[in-house]
C-alpha positions as CSV (number, residue, x, y, z in Angstrom):
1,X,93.0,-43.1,126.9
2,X,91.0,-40.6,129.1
3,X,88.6,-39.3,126.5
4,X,86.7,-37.3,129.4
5,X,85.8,-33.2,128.4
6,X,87.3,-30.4,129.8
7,X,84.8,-28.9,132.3
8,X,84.0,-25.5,130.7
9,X,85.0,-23.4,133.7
10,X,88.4,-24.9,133.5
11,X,88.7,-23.3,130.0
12,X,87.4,-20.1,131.0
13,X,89.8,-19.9,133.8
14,X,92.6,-20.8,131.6
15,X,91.7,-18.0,129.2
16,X,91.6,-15.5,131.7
17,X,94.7,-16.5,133.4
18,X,96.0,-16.5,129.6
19,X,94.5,-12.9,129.0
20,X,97.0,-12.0,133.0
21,X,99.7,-13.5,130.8
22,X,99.8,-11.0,128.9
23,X,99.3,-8.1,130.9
24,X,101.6,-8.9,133.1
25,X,104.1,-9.5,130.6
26,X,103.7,-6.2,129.2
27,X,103.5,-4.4,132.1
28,X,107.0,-5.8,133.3
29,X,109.0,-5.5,130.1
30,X,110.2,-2.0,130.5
31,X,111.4,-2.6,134.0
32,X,113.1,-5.8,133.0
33,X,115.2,-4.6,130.5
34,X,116.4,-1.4,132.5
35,X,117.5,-3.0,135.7
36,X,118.5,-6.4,133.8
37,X,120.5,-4.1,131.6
38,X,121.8,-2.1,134.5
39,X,122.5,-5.4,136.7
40,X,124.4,-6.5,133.2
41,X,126.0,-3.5,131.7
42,X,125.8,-0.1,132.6
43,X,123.2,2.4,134.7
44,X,121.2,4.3,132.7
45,X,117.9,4.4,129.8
46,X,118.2,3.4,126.0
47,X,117.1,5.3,123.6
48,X,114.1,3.2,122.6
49,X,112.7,0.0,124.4
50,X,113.9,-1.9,120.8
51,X,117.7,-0.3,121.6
52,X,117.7,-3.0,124.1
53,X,118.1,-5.8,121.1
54,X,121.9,-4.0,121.1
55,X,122.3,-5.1,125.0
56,X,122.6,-8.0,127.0
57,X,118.9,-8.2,127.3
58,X,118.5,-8.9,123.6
59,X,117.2,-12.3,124.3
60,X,114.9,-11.2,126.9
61,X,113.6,-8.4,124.5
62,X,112.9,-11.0,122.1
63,X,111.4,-13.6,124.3
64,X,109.2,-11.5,125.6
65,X,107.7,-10.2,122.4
66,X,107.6,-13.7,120.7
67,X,106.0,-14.9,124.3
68,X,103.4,-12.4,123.7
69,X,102.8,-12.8,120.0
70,X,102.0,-16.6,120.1
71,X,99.5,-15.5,123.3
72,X,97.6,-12.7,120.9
73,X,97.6,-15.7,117.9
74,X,95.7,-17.7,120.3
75,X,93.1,-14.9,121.0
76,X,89.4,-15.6,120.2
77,X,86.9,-13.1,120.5
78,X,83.1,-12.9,119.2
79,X,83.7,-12.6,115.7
80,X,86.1,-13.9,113.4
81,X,87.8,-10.2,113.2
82,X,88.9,-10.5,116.1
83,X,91.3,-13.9,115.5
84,X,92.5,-12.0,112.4
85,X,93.7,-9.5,114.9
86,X,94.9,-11.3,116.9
87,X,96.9,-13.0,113.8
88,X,98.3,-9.6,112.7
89,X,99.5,-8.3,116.2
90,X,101.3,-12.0,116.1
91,X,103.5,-11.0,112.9
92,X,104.0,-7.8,113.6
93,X,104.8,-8.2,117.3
94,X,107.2,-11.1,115.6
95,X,108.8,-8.6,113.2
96,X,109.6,-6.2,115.7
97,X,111.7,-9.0,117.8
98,X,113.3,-10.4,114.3
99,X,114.3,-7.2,112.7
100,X,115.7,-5.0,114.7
101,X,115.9,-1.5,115.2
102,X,118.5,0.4,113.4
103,X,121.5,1.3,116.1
104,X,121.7,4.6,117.6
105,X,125.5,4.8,116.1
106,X,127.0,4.1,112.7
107,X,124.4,2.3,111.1
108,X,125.2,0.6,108.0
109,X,122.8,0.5,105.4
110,X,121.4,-2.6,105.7
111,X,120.5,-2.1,109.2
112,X,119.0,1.2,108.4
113,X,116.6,-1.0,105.8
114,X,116.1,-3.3,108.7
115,X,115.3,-0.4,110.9
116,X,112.7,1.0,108.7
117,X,110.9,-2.5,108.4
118,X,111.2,-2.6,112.0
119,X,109.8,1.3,112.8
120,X,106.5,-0.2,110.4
121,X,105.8,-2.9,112.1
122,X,106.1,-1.4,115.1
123,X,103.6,1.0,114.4
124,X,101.5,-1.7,112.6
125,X,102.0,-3.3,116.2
126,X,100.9,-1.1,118.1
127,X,97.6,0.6,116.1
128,X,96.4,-3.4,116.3
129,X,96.7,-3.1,120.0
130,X,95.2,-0.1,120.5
131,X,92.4,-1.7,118.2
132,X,91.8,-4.5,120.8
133,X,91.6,-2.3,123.5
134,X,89.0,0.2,121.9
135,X,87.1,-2.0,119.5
136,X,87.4,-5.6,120.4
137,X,87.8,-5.1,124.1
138,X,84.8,-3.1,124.7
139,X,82.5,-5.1,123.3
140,X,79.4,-6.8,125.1
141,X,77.3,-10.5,124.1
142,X,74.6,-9.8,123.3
143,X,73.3,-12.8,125.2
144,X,74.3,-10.9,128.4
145,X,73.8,-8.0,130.1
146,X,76.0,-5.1,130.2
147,X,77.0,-4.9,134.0
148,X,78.4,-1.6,136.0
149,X,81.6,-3.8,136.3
150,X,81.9,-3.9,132.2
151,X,81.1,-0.3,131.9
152,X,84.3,0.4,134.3
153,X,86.3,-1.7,131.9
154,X,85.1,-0.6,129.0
155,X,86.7,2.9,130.3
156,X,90.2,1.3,131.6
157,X,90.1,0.0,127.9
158,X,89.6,3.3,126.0
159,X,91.7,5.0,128.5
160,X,94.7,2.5,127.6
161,X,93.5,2.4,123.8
162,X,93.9,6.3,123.5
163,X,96.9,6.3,125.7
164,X,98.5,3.7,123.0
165,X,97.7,5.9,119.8
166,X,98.8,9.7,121.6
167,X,101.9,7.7,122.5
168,X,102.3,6.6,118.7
169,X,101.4,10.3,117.9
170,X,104.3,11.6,120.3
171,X,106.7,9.4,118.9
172,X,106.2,10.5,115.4
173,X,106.2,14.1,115.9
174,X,109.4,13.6,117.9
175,X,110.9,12.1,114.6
176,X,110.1,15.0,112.7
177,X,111.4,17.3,114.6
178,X,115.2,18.4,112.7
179,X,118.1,16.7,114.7
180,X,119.7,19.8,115.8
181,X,116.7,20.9,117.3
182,X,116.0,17.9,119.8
183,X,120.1,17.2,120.8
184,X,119.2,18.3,124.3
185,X,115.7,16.5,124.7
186,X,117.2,13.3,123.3
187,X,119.4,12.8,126.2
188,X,115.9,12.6,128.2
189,X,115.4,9.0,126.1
190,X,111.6,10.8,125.4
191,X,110.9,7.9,122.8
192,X,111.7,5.2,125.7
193,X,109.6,6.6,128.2
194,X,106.6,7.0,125.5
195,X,106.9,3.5,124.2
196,X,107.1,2.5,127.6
197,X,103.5,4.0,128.6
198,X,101.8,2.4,125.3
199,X,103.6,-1.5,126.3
200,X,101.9,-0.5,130.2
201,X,99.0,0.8,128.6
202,X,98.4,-2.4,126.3
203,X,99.6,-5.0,129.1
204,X,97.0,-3.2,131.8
205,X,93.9,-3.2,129.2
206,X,94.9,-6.9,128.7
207,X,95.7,-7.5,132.6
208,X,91.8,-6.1,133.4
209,X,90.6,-8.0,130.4
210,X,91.6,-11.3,132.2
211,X,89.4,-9.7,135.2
212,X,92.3,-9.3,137.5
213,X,90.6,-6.0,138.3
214,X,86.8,-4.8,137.7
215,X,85.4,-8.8,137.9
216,X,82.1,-9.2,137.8
């Protein structure tokens, strides 16, 4: 039995390739499910990014966000906040692939109870990602020194964090606004398009987090 250690910038490199993972994973999930959909149903947007469970990309949908939910479990950071971060972003990234959203037409009302557990843990979801990119993210050892390069990323990472929570922000103002009043603006899929630029947003803090860009 080979008993010899992992060299220690093999690990490294597998945690930064790990850290890509995830980036590019959530960077390509929105354009997956719209041409996959559109290769395998019909042209055009859903109303939500979680509308796709009720498609033929269902299973990619919930690949995808049980992919990237095992990869935040398995995030380490300085201090042990930032596992139990990681942990929470796992079950709530878990909840929104297992209980989907409640469907855009006669919805019964188990599926609206389903939607609602859904709609919290998405939110929960996505405040915990904005959290990495603004808290845990930009955050420096204090063994090292803080380089022009981290400085850079530290700005990709508020720029995606804050990008993340005005996207929340839109999305619940949008649900307060009466039904009659937003008939025509619906029809532009505004929630889509939104939850599409806070999944970017959270796969490009995490793709420049694995150093693919701004490396030391």
């Amino acid at each position: 039995m080979n008993t010899t250690p992992i060299p220690k910038t093999k690990l490294v490199i597998s945690y930064l390739v790990l850290r890509k993972a995830i980036g590019y994973l959530g960077i390509a999930l929105p354009f997956i499910l719209v041409f996959g959909n559109m290769l395998l149903n019909k042209p055009g947007i859903q109303s939500s990014i979680s509308s796709y469970y009720y498609t033929p990309m269902r299973d990619v949908f919930v690949g995808t966000m049980c992919a990237i939910a095992v990869f935040m479990m398995s995030y380490k950071g300085y201090e042990r906040k930032d596992g139990l971060a990681g942990v929470l972003a796992c079950i709530f990234g878990v909840c929104v692939a297992f209980f989907p959203t409640t469907p855009d037409s006669d919805p019964t009302s188990r599926q609206k109870l389903v939607g609602y557990i859904h709609l919290i843990s998405a939110a929960l979801y996505f405040l915990t990602l904005a959290y990495f990119s603004l808290v845990l993210f930009t955050k420096t050892d204090k063994s090292k020194v803080c380089t022009r390069r981290k400085l850079q990323r530290n700005t990709v990472y508020k720029i995606c964090g804050y990008s993340m929570l005005l996207s929340l922000c839109l999305i619940v103002v949008f649900a307060l606004i009466p039904d009659k009043a937003k008939i025509e603006v619906k029809k532009l899929a505004p929630v889509f398009w939104l939850e599409s630029v806070a999944i970017f947003a959270f796969g490009f803090s995490w793709f420049t987090k694995g150093e693919a860009i701004l490396k030391d």
